[in-house]
mmCIF entry with sequence, helices, sheets and N, C-alpha, C, O atoms, coordinates in Angstrom:
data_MODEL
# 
_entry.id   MODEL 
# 
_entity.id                         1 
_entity.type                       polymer 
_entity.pdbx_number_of_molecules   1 
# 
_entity_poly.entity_id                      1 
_entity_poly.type                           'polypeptide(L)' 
_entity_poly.nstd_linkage                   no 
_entity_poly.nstd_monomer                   no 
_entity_poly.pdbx_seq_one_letter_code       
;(UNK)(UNK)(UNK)(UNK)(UNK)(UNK)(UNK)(UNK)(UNK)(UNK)(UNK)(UNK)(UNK)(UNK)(UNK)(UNK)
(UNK)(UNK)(UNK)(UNK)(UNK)(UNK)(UNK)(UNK)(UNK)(UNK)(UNK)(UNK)(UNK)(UNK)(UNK)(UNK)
(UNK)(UNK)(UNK)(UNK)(UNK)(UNK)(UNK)(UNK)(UNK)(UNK)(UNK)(UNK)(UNK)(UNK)(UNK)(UNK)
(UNK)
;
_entity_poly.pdbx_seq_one_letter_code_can   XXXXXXXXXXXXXXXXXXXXXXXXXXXXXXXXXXXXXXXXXXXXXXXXX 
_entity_poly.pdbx_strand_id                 A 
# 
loop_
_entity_poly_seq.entity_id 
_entity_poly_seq.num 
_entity_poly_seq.mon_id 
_entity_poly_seq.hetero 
1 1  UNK n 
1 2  UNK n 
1 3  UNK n 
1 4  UNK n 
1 5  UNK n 
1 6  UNK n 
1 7  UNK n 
1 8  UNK n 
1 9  UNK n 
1 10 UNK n 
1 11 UNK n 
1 12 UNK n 
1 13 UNK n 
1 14 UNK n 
1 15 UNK n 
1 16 UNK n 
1 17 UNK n 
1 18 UNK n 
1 19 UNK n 
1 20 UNK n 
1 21 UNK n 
1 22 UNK n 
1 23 UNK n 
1 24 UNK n 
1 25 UNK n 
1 26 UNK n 
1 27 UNK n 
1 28 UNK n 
1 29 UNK n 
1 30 UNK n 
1 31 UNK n 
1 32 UNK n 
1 33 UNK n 
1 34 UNK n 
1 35 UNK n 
1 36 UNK n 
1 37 UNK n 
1 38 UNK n 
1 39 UNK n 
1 40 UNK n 
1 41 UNK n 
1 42 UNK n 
1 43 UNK n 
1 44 UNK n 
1 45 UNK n 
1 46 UNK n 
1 47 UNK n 
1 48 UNK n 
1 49 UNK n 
# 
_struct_asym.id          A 
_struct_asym.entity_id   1 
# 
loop_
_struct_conf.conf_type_id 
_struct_conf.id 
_struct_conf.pdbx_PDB_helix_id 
_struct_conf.beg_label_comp_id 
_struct_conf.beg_label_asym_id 
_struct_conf.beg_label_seq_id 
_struct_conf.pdbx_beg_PDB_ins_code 
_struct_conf.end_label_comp_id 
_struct_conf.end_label_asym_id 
_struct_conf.end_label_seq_id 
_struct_conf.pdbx_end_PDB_ins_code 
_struct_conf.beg_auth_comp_id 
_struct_conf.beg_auth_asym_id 
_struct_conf.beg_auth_seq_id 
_struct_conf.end_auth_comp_id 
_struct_conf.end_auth_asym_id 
_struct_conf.end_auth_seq_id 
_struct_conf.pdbx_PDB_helix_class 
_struct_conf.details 
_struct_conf.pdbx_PDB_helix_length 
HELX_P HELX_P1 AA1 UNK A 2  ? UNK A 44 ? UNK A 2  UNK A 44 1 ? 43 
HELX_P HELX_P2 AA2 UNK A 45 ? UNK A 47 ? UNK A 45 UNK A 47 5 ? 3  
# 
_struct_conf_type.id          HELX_P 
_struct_conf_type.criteria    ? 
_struct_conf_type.reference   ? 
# 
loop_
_atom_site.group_PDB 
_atom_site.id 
_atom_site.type_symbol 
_atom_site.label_atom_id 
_atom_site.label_alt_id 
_atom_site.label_comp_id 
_atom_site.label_asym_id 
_atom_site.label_entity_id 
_atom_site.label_seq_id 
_atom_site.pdbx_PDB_ins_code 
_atom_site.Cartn_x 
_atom_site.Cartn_y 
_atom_site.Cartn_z 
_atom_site.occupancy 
_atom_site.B_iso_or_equiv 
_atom_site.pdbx_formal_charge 
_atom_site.auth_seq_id 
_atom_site.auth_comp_id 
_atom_site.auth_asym_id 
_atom_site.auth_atom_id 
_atom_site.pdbx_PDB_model_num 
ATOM 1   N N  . UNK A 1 1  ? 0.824   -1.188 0.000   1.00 0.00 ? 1  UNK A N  1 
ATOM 2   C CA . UNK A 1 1  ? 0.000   0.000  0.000   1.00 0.00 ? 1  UNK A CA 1 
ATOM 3   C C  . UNK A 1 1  ? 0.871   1.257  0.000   1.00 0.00 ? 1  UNK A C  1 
ATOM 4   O O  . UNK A 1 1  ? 0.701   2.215  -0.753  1.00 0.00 ? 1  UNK A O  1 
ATOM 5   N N  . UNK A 1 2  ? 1.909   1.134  1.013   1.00 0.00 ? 2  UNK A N  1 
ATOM 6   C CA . UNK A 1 2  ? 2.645   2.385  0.810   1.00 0.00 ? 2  UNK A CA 1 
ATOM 7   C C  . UNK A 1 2  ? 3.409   2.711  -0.703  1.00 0.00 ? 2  UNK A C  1 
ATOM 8   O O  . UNK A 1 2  ? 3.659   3.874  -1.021  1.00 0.00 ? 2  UNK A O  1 
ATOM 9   N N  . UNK A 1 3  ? 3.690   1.745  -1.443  1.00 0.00 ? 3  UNK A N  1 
ATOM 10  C CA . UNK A 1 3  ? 4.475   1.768  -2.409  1.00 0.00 ? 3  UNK A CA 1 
ATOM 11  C C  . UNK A 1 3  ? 3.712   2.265  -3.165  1.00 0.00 ? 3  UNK A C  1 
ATOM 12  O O  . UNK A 1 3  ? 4.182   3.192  -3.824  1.00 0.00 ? 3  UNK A O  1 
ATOM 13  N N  . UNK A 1 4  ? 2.318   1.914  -3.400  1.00 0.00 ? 4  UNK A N  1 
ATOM 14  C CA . UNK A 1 4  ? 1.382   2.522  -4.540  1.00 0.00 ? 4  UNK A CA 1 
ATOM 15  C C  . UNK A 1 4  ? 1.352   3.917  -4.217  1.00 0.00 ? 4  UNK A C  1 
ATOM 16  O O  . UNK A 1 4  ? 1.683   4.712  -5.097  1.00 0.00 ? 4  UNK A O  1 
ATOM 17  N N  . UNK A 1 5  ? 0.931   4.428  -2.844  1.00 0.00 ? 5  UNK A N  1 
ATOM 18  C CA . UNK A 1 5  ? 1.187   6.110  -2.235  1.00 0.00 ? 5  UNK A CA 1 
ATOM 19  C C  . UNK A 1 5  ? 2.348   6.581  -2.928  1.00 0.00 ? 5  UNK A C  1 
ATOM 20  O O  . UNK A 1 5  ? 2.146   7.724  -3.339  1.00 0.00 ? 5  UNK A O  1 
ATOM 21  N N  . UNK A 1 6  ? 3.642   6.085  -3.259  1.00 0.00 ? 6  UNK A N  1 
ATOM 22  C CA . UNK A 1 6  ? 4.563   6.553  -3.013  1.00 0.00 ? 6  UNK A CA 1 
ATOM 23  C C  . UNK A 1 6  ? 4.508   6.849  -4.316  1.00 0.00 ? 6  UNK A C  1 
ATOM 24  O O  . UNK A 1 6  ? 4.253   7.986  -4.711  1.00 0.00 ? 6  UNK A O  1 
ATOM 25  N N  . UNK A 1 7  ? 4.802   5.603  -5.289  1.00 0.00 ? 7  UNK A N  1 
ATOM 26  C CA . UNK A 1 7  ? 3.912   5.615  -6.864  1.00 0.00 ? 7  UNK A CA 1 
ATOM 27  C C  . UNK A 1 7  ? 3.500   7.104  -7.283  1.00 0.00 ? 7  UNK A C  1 
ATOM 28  O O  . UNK A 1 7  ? 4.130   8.082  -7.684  1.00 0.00 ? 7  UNK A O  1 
ATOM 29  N N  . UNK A 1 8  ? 2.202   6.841  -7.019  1.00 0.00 ? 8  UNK A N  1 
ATOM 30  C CA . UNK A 1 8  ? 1.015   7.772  -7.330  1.00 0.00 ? 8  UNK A CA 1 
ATOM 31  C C  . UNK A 1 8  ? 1.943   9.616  -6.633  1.00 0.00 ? 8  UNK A C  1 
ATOM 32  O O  . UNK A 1 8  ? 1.706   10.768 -6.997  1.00 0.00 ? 8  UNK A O  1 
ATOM 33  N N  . UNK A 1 9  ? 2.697   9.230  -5.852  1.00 0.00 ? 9  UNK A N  1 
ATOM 34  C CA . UNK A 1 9  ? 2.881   11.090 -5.317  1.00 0.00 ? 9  UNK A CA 1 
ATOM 35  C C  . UNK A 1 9  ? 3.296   12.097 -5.802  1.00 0.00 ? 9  UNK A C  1 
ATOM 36  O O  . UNK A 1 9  ? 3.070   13.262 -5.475  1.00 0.00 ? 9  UNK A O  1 
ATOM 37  N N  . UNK A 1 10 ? 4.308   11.441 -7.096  1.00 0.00 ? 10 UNK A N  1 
ATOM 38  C CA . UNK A 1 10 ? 5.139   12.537 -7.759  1.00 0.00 ? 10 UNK A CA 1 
ATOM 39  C C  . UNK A 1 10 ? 4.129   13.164 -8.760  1.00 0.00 ? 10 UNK A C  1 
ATOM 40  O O  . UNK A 1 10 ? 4.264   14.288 -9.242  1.00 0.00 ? 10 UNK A O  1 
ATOM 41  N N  . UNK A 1 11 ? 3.415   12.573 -8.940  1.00 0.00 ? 11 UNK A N  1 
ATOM 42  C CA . UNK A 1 11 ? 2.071   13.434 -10.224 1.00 0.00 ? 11 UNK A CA 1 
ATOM 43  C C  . UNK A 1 11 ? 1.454   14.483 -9.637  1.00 0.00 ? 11 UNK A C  1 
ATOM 44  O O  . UNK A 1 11 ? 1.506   15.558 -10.234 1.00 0.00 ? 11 UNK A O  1 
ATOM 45  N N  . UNK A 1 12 ? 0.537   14.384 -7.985  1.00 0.00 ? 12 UNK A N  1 
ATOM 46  C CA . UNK A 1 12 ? 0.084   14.928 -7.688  1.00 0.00 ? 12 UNK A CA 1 
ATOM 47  C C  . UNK A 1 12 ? 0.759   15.778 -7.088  1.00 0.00 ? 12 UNK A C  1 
ATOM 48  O O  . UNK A 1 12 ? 0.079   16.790 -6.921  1.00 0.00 ? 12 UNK A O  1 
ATOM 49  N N  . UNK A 1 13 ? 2.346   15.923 -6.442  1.00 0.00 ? 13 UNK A N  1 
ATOM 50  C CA . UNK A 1 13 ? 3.697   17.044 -6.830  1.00 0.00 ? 13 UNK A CA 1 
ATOM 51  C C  . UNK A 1 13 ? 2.920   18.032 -7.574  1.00 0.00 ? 13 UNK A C  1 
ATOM 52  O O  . UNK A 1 13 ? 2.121   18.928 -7.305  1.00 0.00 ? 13 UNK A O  1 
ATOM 53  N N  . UNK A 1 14 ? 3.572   17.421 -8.825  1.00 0.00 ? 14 UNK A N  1 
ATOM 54  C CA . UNK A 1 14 ? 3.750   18.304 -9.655  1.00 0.00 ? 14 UNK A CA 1 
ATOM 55  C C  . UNK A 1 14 ? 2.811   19.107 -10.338 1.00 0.00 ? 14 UNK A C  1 
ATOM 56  O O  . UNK A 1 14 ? 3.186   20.195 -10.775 1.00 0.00 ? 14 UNK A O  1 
ATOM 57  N N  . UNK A 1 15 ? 1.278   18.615 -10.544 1.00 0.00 ? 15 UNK A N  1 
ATOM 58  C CA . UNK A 1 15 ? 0.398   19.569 -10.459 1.00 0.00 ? 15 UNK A CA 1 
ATOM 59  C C  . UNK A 1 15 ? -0.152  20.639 -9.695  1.00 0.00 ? 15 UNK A C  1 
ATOM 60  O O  . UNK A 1 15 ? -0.724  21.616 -10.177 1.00 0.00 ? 15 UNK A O  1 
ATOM 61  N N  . UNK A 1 16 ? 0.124   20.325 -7.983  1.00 0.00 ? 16 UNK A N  1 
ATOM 62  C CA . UNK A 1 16 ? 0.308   21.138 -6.854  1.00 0.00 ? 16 UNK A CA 1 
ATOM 63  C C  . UNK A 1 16 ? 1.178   22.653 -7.218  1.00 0.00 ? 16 UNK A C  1 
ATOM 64  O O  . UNK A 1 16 ? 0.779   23.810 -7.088  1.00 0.00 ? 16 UNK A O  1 
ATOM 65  N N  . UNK A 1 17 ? 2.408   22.174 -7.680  1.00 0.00 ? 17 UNK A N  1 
ATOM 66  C CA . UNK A 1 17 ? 3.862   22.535 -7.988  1.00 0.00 ? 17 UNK A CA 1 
ATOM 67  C C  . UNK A 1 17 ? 3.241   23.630 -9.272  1.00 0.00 ? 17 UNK A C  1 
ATOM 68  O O  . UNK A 1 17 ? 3.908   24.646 -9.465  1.00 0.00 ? 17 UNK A O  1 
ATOM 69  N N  . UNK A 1 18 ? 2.298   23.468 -9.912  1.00 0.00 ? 18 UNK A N  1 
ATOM 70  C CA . UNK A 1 18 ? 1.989   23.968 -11.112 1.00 0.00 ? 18 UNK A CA 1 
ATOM 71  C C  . UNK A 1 18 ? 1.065   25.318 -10.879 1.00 0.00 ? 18 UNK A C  1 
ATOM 72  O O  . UNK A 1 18 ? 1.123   26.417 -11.430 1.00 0.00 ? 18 UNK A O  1 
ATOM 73  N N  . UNK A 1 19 ? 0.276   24.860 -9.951  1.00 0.00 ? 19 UNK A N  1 
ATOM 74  C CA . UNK A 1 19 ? -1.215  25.613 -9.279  1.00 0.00 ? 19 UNK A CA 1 
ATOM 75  C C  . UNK A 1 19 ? -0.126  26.887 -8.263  1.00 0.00 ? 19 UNK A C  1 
ATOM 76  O O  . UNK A 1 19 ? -0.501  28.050 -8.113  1.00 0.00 ? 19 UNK A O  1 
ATOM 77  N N  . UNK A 1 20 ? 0.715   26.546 -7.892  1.00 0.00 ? 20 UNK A N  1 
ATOM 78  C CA . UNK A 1 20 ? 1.450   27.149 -6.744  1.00 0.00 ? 20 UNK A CA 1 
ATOM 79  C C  . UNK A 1 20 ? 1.890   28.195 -7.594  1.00 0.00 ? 20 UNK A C  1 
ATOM 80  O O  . UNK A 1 20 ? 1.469   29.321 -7.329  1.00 0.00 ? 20 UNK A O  1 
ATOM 81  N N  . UNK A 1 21 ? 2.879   28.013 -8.853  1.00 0.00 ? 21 UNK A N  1 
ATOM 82  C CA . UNK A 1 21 ? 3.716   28.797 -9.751  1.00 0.00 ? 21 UNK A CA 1 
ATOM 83  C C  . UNK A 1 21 ? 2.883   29.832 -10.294 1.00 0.00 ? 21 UNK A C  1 
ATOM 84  O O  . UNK A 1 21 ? 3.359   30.942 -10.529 1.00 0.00 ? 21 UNK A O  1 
ATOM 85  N N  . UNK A 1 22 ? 1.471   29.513 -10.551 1.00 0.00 ? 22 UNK A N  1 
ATOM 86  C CA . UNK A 1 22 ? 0.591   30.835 -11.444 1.00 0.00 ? 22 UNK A CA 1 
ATOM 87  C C  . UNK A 1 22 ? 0.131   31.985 -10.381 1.00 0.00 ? 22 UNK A C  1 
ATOM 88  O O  . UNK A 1 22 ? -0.320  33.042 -10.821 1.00 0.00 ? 22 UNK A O  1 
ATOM 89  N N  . UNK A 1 23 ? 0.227   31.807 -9.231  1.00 0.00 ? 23 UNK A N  1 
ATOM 90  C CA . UNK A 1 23 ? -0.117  32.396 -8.436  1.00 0.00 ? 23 UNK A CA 1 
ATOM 91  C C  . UNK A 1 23 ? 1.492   33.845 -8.477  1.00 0.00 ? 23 UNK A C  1 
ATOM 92  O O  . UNK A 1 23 ? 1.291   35.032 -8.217  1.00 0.00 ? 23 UNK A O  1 
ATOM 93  N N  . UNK A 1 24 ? 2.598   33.389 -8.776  1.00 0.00 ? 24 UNK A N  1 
ATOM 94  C CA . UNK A 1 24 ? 3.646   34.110 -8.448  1.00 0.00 ? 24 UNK A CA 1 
ATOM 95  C C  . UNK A 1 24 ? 3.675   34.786 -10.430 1.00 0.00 ? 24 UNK A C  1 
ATOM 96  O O  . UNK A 1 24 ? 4.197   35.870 -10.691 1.00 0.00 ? 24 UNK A O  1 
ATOM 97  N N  . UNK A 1 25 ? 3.120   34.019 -11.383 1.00 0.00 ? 25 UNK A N  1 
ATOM 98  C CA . UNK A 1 25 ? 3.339   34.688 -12.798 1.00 0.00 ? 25 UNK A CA 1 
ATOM 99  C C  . UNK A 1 25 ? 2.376   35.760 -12.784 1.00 0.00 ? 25 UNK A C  1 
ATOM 100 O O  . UNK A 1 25 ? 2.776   36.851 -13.189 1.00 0.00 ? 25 UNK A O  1 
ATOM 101 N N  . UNK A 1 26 ? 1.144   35.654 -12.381 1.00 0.00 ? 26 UNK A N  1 
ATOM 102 C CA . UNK A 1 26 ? 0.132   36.499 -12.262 1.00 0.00 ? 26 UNK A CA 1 
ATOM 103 C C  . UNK A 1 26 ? 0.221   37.802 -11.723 1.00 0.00 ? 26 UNK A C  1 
ATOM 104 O O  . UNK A 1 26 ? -0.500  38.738 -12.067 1.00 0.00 ? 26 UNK A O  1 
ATOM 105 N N  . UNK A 1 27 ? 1.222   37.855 -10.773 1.00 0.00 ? 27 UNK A N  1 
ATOM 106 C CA . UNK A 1 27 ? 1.559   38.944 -9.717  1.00 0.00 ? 27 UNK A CA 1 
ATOM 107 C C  . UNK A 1 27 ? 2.578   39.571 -10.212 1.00 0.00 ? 27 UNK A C  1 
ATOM 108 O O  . UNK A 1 27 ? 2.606   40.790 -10.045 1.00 0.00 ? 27 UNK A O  1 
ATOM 109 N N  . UNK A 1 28 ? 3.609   38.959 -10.901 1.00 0.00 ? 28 UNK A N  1 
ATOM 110 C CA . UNK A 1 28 ? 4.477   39.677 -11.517 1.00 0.00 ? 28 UNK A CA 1 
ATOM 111 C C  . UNK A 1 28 ? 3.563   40.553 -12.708 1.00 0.00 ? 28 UNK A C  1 
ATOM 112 O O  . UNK A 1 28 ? 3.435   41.773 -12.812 1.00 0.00 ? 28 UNK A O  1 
ATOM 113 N N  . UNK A 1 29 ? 2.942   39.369 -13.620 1.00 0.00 ? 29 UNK A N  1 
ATOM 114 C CA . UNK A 1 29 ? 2.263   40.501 -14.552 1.00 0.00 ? 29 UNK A CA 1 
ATOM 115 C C  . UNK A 1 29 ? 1.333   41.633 -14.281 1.00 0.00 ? 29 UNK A C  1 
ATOM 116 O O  . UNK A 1 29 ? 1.133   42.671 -14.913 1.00 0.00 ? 29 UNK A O  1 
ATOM 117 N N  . UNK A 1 30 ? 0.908   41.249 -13.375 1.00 0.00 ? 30 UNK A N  1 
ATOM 118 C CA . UNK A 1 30 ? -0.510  42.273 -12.715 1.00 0.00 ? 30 UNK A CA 1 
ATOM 119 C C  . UNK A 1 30 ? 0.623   43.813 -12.423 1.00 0.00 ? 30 UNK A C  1 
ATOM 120 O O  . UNK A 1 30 ? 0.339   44.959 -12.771 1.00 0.00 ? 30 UNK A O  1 
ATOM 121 N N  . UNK A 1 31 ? 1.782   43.413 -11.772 1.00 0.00 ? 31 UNK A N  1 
ATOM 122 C CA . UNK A 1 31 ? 2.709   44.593 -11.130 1.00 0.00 ? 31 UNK A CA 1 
ATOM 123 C C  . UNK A 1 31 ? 3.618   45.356 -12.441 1.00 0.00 ? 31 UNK A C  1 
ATOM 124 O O  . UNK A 1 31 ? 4.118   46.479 -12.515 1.00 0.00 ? 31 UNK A O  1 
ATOM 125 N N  . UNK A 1 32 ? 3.576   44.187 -13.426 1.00 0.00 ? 32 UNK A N  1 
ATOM 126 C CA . UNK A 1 32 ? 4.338   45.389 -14.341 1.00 0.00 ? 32 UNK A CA 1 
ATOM 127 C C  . UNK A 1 32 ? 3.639   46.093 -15.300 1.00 0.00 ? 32 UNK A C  1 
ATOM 128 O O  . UNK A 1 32 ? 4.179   46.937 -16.015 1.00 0.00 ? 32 UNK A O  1 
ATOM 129 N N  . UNK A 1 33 ? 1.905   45.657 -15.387 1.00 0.00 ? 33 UNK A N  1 
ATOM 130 C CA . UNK A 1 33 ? 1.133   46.156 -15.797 1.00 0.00 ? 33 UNK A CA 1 
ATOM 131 C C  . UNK A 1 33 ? 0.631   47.415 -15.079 1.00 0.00 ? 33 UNK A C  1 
ATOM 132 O O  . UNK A 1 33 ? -0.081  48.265 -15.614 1.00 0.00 ? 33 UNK A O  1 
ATOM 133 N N  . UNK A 1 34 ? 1.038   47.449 -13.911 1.00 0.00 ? 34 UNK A N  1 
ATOM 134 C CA . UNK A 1 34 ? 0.731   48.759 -12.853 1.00 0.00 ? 34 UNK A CA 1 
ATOM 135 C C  . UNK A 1 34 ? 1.867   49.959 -12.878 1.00 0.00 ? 34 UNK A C  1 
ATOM 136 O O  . UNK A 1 34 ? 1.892   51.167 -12.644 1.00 0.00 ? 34 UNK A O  1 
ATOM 137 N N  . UNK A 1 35 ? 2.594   49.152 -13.206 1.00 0.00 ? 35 UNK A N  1 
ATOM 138 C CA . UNK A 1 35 ? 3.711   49.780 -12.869 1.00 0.00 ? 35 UNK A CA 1 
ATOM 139 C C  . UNK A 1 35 ? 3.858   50.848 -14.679 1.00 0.00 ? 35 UNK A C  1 
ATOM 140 O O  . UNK A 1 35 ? 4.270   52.006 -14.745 1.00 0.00 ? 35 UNK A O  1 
ATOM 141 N N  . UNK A 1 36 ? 3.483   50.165 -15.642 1.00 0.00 ? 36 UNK A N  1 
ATOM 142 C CA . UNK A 1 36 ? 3.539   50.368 -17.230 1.00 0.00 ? 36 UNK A CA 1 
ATOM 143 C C  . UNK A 1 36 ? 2.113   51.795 -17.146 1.00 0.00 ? 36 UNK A C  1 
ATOM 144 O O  . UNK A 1 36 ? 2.264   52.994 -17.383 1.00 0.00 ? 36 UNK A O  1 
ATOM 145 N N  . UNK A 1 37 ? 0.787   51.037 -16.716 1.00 0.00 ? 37 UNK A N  1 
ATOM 146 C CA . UNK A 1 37 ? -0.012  52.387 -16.022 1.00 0.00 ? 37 UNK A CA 1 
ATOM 147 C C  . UNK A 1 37 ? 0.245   53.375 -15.490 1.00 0.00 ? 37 UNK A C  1 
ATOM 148 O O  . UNK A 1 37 ? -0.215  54.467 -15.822 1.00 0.00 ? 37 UNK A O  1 
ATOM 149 N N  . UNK A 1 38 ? 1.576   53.040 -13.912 1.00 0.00 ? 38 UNK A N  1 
ATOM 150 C CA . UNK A 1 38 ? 1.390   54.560 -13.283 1.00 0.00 ? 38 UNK A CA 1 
ATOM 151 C C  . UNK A 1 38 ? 2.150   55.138 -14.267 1.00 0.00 ? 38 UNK A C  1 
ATOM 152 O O  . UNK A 1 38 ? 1.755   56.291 -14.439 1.00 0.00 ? 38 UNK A O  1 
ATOM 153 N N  . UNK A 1 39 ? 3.514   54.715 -15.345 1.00 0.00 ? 39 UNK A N  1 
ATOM 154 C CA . UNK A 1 39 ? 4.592   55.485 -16.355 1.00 0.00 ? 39 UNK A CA 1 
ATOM 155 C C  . UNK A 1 39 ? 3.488   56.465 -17.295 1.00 0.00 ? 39 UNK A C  1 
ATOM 156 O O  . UNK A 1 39 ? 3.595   57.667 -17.539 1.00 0.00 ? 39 UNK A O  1 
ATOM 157 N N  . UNK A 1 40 ? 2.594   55.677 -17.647 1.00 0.00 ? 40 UNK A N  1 
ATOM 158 C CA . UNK A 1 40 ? 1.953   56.075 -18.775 1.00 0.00 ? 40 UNK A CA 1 
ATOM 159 C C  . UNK A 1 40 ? 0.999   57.657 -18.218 1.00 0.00 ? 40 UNK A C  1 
ATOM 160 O O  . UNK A 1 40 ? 0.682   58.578 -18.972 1.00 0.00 ? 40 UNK A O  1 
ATOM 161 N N  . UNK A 1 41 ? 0.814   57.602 -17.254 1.00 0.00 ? 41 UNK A N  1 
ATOM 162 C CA . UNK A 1 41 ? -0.326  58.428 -16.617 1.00 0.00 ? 41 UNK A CA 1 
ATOM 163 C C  . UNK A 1 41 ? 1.037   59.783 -16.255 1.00 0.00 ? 41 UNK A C  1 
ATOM 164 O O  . UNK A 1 41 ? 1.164   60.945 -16.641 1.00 0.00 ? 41 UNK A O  1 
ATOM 165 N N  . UNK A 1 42 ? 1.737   59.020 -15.476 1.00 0.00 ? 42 UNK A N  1 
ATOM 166 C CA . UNK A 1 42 ? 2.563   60.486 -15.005 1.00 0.00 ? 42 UNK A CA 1 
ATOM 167 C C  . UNK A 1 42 ? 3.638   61.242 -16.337 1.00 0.00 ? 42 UNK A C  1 
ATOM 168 O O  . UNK A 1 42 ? 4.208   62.331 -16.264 1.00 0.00 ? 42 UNK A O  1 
ATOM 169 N N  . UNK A 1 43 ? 3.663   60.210 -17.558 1.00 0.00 ? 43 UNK A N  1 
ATOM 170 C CA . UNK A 1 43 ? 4.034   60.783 -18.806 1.00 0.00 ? 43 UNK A CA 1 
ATOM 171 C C  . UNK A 1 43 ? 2.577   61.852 -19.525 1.00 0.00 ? 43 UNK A C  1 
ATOM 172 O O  . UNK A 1 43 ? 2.658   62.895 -20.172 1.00 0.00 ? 43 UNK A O  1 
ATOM 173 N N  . UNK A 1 44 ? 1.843   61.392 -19.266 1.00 0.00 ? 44 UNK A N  1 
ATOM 174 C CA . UNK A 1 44 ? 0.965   61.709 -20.361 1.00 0.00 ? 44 UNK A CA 1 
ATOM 175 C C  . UNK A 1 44 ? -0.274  62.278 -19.477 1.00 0.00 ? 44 UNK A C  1 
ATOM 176 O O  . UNK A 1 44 ? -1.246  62.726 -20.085 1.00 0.00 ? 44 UNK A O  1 
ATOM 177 N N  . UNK A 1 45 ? -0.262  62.270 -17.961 1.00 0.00 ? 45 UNK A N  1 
ATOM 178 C CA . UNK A 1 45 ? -1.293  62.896 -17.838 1.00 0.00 ? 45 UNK A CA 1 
ATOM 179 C C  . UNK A 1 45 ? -3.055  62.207 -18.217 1.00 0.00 ? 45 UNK A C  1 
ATOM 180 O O  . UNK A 1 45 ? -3.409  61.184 -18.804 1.00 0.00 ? 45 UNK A O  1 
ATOM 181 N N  . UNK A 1 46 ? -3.656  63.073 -17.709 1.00 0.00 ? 46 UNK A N  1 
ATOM 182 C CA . UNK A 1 46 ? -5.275  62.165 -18.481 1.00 0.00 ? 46 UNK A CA 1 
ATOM 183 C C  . UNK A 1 46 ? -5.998  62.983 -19.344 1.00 0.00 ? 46 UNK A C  1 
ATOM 184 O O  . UNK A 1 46 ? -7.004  63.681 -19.211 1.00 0.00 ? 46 UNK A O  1 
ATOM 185 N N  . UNK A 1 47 ? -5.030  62.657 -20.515 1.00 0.00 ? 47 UNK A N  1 
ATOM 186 C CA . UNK A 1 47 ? -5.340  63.702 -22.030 1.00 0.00 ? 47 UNK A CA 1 
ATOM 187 C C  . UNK A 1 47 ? -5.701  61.852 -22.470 1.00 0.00 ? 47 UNK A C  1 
ATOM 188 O O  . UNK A 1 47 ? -6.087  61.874 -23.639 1.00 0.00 ? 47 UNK A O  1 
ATOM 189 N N  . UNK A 1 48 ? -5.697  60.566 -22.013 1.00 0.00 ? 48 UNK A N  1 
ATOM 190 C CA . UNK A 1 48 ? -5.935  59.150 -23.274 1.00 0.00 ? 48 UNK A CA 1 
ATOM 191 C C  . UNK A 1 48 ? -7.547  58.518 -22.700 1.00 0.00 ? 48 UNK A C  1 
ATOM 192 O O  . UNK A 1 48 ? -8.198  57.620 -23.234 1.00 0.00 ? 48 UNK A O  1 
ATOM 193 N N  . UNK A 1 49 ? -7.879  59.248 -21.556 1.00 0.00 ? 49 UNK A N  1 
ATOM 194 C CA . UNK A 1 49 ? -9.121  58.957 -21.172 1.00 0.00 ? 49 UNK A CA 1 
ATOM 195 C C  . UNK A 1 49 ? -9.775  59.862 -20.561 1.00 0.00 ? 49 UNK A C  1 
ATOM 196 O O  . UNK A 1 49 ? -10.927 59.644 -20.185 1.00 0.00 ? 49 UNK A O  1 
# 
């Protein structure tokens, strides 16, 4: 029984491992998308909306 656990663990790893990682891509993009906003606003002011 343990061997089948042991088997079966590295899959459910690595999808864990997968779910974990989008959480840290998301945040980067969300921040350089904020960050690309505040440039754009303190260049340009709100003459684009």
């Amino acid at each position: 029984m343990a061997a089948i656990i042991f088997m079966s663990h590295p899959m459910h790893t690595e999808a864990v491992a997968n779910i974990k990682g989008r959480d840290e891509i998301m945040s980067m993009l969300f921040s350089v998308a904020a960050l690309y906003g505040s440039l754009r606003f303190t260049d340009f002011g709100d003459k684009n909306g």
